[in-house]
C-alpha positions as CSV (number, residue, x, y, z in Angstrom):
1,X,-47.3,-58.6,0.0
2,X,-47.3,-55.7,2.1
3,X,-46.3,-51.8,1.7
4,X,-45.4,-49.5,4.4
5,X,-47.0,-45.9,5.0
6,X,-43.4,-44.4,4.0
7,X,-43.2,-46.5,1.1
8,X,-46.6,-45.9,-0.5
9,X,-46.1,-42.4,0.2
10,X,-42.8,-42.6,-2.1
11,X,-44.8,-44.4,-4.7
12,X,-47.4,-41.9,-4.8
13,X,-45.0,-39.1,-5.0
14,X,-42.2,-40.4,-7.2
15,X,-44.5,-42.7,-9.6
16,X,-47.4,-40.4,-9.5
17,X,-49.7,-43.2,-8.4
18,X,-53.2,-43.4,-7.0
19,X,-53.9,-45.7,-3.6
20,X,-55.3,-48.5,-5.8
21,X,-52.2,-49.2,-7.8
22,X,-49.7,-48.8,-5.5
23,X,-50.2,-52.8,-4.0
24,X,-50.3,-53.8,-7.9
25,X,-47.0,-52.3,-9.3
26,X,-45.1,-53.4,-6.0
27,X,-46.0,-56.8,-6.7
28,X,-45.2,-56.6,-9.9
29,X,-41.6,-55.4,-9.0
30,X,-41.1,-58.2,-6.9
31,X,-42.1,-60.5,-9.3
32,X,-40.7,-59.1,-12.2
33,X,-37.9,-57.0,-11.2
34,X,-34.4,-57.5,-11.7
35,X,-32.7,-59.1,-8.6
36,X,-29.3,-57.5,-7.2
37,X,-27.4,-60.6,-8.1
38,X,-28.6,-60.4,-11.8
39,X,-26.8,-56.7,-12.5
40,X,-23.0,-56.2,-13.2
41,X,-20.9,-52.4,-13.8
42,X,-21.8,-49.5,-12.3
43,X,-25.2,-50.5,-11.8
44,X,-23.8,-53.6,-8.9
45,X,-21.6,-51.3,-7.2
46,X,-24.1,-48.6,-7.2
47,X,-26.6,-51.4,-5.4
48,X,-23.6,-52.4,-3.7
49,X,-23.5,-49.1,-2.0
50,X,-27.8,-49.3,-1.4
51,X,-27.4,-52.1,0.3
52,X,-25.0,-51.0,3.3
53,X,-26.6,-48.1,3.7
54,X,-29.8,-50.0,4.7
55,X,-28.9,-53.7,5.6
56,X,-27.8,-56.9,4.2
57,X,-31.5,-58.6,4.9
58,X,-33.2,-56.9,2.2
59,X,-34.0,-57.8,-1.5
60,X,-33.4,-55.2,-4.1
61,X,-35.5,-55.3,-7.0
62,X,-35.3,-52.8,-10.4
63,X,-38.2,-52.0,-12.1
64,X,-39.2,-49.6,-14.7
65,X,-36.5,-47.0,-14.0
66,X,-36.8,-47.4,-10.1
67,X,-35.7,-49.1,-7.0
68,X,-37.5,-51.2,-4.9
69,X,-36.4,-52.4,-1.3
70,X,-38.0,-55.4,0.4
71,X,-37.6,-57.1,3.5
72,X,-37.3,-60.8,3.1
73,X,-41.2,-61.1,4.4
74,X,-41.9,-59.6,1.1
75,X,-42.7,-55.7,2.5
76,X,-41.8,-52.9,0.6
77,X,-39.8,-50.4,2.1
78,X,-38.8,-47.9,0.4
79,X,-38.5,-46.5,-3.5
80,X,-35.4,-44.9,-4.8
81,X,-35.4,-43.3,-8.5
82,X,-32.5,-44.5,-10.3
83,X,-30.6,-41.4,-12.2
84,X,-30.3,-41.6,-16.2
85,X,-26.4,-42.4,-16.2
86,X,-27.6,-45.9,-14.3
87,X,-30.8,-46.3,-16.6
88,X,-28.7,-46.4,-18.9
89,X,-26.6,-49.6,-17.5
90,X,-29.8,-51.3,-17.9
């Protein structure tokens, strides 16, 4: 499990996270997280739309409001905040 500089600085500054955690919770959202495949509504086409926008080689984890982007080596890329209308969906 690795994390980038850009997305431990979007952890830190969207989760309010200190250096120490920011390894744990990622890992957690892999493990833990609900896969892309596993979501349906507005939720799917929302990740739907994530997903071109970055590329098709990436796994998309939700987790505790949040989404995660990983590259299939298990590296976190990036941290997007889902709004409350897709909360919701959850």
């Amino acid at each position: 499990m690795t994390v980038t500089k850009h997305a431990e600085k979007r952890m830190r500054g969207r989760l309010g996270l200190n250096k120490k955690c920011v390894e744990k919770v990622a890992q957690r959202a892999l493990e833990e997280g609900i896969p892309h495949s596993d979501t349906k509504g507005k939720l799917h086409k929302y990740l739907d739309k994530q997903a071109l926008g970055f590329d098709h080689k990436h796994k998309w984890r939700i987790y505790n409001g949040y989404l995660y982007c990983f590259s299939f080596d298990d590296i976190l890329i990036t941290v997007l905040p889902l709004t409350y209308q897709l909360r919701k969906c959850l």
